[in-house]
MDTraj code that builds the backbone (N, CA, C; nanometers):
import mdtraj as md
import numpy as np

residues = "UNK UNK UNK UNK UNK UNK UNK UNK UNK UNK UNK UNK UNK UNK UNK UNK UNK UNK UNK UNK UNK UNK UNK UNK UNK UNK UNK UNK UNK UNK UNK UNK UNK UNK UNK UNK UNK UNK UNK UNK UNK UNK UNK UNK UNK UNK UNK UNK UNK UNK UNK UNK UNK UNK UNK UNK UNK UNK UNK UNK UNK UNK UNK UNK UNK UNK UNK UNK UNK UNK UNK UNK UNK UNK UNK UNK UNK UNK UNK UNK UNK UNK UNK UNK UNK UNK UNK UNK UNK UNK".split()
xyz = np.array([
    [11.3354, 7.6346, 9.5756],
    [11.2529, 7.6500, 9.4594],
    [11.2713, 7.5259, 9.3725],
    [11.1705, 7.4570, 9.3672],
    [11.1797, 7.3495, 9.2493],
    [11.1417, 7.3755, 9.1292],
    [11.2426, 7.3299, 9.0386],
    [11.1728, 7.3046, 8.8823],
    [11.1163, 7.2611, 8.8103],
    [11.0150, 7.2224, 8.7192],
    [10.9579, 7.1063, 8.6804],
    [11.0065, 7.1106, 8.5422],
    [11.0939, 7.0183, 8.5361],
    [11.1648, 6.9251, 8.3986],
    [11.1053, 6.8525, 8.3122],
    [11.0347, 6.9128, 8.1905],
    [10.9328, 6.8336, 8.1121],
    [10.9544, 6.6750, 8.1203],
    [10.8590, 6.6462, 8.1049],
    [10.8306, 6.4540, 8.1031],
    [10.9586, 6.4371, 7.9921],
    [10.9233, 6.4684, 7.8402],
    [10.9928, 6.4727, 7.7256],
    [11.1569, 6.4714, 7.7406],
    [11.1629, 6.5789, 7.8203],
    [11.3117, 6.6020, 7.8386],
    [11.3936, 6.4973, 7.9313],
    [11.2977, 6.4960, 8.0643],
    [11.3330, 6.3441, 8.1458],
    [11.3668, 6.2699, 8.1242],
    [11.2419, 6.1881, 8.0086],
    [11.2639, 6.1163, 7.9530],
    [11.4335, 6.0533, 7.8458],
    [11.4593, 6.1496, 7.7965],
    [11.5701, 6.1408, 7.7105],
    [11.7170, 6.1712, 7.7910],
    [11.7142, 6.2182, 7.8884],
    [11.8297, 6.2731, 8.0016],
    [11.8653, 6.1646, 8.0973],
    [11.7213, 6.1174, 8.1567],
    [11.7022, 6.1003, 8.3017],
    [11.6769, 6.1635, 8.4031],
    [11.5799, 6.0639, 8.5245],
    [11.5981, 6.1720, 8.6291],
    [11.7435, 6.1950, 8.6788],
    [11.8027, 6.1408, 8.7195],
    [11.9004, 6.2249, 8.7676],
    [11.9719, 6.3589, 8.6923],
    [11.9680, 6.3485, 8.5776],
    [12.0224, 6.4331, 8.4668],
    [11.9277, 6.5644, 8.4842],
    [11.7882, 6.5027, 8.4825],
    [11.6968, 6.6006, 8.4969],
    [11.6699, 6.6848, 8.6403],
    [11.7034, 6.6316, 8.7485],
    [11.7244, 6.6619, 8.8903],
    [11.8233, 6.7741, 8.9124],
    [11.9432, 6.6985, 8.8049],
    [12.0811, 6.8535, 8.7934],
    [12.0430, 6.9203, 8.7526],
    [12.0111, 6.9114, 8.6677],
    [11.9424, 7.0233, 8.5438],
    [11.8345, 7.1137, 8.6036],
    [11.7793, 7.0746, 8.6902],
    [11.6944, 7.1634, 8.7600],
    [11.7352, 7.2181, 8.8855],
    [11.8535, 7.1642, 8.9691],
    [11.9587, 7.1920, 9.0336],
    [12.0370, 7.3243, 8.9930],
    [12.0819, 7.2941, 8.8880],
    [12.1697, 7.3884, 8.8076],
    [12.0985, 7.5617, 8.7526],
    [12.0199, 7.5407, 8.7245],
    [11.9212, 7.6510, 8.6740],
    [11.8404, 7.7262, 8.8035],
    [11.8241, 7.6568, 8.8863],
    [11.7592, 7.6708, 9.0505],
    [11.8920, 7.7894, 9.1163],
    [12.0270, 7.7145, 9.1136],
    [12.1247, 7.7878, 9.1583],
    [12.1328, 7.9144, 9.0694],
    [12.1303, 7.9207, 8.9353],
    [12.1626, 8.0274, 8.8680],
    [12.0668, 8.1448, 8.8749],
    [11.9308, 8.0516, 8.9058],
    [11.8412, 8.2054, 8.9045],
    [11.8870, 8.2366, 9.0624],
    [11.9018, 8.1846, 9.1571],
    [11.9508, 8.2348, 9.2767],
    [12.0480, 8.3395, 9.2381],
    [12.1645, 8.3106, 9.2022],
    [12.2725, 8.4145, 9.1928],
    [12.2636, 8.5207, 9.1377],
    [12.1836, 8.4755, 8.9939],
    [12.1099, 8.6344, 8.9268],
    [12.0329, 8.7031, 9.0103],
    [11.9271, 8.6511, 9.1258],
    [11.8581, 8.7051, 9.2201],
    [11.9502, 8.7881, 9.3031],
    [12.0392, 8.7048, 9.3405],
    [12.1605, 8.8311, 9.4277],
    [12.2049, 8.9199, 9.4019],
    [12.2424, 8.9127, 9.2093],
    [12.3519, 9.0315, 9.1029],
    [12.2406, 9.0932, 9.1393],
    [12.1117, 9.1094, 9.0844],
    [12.0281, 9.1870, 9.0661],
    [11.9887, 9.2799, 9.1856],
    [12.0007, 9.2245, 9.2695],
    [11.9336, 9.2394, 9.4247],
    [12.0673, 9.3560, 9.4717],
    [12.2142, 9.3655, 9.4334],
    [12.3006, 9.4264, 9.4470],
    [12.3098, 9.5249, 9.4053],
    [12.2843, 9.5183, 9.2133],
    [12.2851, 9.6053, 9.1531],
    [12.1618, 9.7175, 9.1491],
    [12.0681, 9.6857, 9.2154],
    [11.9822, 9.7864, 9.2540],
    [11.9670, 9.8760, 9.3267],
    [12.0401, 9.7929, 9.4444],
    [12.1060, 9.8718, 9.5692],
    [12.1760, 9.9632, 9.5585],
    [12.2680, 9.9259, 9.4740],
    [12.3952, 10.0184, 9.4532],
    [12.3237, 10.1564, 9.3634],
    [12.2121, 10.1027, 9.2554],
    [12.1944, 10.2404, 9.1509],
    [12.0721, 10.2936, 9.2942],
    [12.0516, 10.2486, 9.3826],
    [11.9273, 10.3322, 9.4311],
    [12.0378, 10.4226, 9.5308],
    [12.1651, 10.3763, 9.5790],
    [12.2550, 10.4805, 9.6159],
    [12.3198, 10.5757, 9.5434],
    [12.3464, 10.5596, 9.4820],
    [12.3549, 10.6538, 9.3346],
    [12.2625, 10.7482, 9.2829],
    [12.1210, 10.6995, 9.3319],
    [12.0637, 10.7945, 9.2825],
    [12.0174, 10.8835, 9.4347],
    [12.0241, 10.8156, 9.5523],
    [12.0499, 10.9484, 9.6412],
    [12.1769, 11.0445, 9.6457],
    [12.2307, 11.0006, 9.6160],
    [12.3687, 11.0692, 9.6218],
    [12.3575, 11.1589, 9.5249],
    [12.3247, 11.1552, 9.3603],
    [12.2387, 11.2331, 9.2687],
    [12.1403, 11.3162, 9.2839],
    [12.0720, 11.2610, 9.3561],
    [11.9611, 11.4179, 9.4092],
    [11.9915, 11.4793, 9.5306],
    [12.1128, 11.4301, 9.6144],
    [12.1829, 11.5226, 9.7122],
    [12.2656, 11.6215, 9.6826],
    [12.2878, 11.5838, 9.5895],
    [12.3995, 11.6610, 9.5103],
    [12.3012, 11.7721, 9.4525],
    [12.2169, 11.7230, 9.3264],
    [12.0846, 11.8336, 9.3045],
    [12.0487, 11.9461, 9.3782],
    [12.0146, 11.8664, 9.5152],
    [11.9511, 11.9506, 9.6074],
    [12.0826, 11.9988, 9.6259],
    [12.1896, 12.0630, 9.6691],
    [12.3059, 12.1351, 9.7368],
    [12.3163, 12.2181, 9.5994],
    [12.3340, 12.1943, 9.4469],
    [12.3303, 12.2844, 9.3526],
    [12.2452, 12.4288, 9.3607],
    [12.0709, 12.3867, 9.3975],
    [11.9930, 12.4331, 9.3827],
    [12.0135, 12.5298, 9.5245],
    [12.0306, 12.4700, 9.5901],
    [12.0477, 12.5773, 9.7050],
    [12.1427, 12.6629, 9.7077],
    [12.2123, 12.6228, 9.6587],
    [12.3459, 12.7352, 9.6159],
    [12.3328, 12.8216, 9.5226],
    [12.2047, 12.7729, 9.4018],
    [12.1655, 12.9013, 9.2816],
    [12.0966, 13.0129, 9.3619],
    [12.0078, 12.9357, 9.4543],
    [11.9050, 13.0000, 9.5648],
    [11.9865, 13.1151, 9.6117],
    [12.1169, 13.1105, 9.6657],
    [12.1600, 13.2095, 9.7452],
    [12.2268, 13.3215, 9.6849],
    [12.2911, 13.2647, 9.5457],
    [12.3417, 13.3602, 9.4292],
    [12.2377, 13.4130, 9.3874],
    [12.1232, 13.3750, 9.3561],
    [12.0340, 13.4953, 9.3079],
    [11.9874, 13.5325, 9.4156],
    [11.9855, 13.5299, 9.5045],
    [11.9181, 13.6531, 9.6512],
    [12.0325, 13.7726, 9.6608],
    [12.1745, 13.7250, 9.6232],
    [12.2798, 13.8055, 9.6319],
    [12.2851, 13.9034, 9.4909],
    [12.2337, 13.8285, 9.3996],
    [12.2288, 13.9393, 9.2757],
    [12.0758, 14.0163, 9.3394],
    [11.9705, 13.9641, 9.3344],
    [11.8228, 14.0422, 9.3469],
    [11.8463, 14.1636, 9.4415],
    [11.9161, 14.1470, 9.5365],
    [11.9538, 14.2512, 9.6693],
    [12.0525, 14.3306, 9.5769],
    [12.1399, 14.3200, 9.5226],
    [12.2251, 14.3780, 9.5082],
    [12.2022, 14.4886, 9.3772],
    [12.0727, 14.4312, 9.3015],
    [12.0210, 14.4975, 9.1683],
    [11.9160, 14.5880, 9.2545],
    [11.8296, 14.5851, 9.3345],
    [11.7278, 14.6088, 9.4132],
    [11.8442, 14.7840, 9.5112],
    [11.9471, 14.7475, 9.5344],
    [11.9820, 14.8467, 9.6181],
    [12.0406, 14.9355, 9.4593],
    [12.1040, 14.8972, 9.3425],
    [12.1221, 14.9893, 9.2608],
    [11.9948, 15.0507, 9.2227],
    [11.8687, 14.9744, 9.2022],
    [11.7736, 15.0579, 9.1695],
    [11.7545, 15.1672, 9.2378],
    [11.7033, 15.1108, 9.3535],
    [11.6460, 15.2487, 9.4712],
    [11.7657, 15.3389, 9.4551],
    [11.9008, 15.3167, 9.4836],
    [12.0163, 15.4068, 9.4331],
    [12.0039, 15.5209, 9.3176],
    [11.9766, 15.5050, 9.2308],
    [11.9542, 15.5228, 9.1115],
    [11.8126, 15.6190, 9.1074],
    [11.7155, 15.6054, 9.1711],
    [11.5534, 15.6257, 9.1593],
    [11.5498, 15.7250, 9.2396],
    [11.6650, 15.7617, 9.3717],
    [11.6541, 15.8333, 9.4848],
    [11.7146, 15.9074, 9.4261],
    [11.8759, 15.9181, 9.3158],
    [11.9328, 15.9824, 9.2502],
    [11.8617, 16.1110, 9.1775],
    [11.7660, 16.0049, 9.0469],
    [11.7315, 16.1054, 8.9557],
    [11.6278, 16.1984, 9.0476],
    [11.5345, 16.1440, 9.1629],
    [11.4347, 16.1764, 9.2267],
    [11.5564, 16.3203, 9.2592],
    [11.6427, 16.3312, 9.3471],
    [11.6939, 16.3983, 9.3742],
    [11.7324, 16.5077, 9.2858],
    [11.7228, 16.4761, 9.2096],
    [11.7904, 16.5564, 9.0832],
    [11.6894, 16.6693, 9.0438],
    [11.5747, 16.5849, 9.0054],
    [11.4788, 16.6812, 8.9835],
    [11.4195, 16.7607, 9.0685],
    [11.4311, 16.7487, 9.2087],
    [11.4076, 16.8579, 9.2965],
    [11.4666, 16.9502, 9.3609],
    [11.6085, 16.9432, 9.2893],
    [11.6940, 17.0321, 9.3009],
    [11.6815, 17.1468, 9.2307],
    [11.5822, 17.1217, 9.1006],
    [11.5588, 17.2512, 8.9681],
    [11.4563, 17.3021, 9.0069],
])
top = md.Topology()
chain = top.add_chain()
for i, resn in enumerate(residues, 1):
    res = top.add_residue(resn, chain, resSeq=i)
    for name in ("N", "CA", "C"):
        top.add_atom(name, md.element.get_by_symbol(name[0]), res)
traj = md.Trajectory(xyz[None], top)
């Protein structure tokens, strides 16, 4: 990737001054290109690992309430067959 080093600035530096200088800034956006290029990586693993986790929560509420719904569902009918019973005993 080349830089273009204003005339102005050239001028007062030099090219060679101006050559580093565009050298120097060339390398740095490289390396920020890498931090960046890392650190994205890393939060886009993070965030699977975050909605894996999600998903295993949710499936686990999933199975606690099938275990309460069944378990409220057999006191009802319990209960409904009871009084039912009751009253056809009189």
């Amino acid at each position: 990737m080349q830089m273009n080093v204003p005339a102005a600035l050239r001028l007062k530096i030099g090219d060679e001054a101006a050559e580093s200088l565009a050298d120097m800034f060339a390398s740095a956006q490289a390396r920020s290109d890498v931090r960046l290029t890392e650190e994205i990586c890393s939060l886009r693993v993070e965030m699977h690992q975050g909605i894996a986790q999600i998903r295993q929560e949710v499936a686990t509420s999933r199975v606690e309430i099938l275990k309460w719904m069944i378990g409220l569902w057999i006191v009802h009918l319990s209960a409904t067959i009871g009084i039912i019973g009751f009253m056809l005993r009189r």
